[in-house]
C-alpha positions in Angstrom: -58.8 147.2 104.0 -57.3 143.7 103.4 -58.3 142.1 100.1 -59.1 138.7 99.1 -59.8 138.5 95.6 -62.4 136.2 95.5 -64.9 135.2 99.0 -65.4 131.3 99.6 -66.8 129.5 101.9 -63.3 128.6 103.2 -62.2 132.6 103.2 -65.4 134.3 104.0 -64.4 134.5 107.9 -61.0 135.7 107.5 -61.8 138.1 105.5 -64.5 139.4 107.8 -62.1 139.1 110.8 -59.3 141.0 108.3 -61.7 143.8 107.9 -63.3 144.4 111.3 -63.5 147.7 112.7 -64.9 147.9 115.9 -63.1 149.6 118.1 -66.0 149.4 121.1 -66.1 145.5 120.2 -64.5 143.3 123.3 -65.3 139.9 122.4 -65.6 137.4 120.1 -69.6 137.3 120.8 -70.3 140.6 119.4 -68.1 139.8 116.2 -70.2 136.9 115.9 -73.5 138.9 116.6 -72.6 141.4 113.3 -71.8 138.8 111.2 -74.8 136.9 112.4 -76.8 139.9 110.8 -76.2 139.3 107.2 -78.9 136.0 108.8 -81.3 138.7 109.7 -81.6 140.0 106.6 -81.6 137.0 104.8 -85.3 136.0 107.0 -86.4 139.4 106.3 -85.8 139.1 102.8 -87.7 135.2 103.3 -90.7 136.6 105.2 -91.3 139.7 102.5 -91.1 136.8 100.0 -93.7 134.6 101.6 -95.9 136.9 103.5 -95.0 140.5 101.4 -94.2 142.0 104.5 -91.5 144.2 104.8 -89.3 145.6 107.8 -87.6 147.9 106.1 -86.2 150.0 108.7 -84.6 146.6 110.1 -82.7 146.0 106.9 -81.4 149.2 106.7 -80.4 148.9 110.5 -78.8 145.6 109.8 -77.1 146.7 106.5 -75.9 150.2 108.3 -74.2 148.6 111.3 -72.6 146.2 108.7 -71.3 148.9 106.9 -70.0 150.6 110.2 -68.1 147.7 111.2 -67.0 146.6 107.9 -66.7 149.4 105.5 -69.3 149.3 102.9 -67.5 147.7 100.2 -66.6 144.8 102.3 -70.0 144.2 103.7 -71.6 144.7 100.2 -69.1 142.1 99.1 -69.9 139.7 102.3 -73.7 140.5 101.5 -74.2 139.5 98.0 -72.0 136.3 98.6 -73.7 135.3 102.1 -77.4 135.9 100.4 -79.3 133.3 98.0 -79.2 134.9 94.9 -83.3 134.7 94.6 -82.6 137.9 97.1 -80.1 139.8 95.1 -82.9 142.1 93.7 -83.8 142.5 97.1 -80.2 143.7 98.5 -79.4 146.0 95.5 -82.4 147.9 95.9 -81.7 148.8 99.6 -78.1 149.7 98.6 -79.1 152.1 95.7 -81.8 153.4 98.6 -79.3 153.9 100.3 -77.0 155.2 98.2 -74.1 152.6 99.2 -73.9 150.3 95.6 -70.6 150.1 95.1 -69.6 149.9 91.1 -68.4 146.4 91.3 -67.5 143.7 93.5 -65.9 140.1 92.5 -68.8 138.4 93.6 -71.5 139.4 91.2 -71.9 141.1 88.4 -74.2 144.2 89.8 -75.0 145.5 86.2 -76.6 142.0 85.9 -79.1 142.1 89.0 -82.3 144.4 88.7 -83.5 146.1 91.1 -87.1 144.7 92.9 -89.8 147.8 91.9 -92.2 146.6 94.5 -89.4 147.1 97.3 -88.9 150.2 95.6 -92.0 151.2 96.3 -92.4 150.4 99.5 -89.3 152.2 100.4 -90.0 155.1 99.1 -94.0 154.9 100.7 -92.1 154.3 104.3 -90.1 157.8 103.3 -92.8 159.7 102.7 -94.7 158.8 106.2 -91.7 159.3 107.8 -91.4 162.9 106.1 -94.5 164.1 106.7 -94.1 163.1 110.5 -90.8 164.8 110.8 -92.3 167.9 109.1 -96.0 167.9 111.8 -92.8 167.8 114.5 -91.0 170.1 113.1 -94.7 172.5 113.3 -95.2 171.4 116.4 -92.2 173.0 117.9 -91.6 175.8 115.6 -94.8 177.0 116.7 -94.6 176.6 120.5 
């Protein structure tokens, strides 16, 4: 892991270049297409904002390959500075979720930022269906 202190706008890219792990990854496109993903959330966090709907499953895809590629220290980092912070509710409650909240980064003060109850929610909803699905599977073939 190479550290820079602080992220700015002048060292955000270096530091995401610095701490790239992709070792399937042959050009500079697909470098650009993770980073570009950090943008993905930020809409879905802007369309659950104005519409209250929620892809949940996609933020925790975009969030997980970040983490793959960056180490989940460095994306949380890259995350919280990269996202308004109107959304940073919205991002801390995916990363508790998903058990991934670091204790502290430089960026923010996490002990600061609550976590969004209606997201939550909605998580936890989306767990249970998917639950209960994987269990009637599970019956399904257990009892073939």
């Amino acid at each position: 892991m190479k550290n820079i202190e602080m992220l700015t706008e002048q060292n955000f890219e270096l530091f995401a270049k610095l701490n790239y792990n992709n070792p399937s990854c042959i050009s500079v496109d697909e470098f650009n297409d993770d980073i570009k993903r950090i943008k993905y959330i930020k809409r879905l966090f802007l369309k659950y904002e104005t519409e209250r709907e929620l892809k949940d499953n996609l933020v925790k895809n975009h969030i997980t390959i970040l983490n793959n590629v960056f180490g989940h220290k460095n994306a949380t980092r890259m995350l919280f500075f990269k996202i308004e912070k109107k959304y940073h509710g919205f991002l801390k409650t995916f990363l508790e979720d998903m058990k991934i909240l670091p204790k502290q980064i430089p960026e923010v003060n996490l002990d600061l930022i609550h976590s969004d109850t209606r997201i939550k929610k909605l998580i936890e909803k989306n767990s249970n269906c998917i639950c209960i699905i994987c269990w009637v599977i599970s019956k399904i073939f257990y009892d073939l």
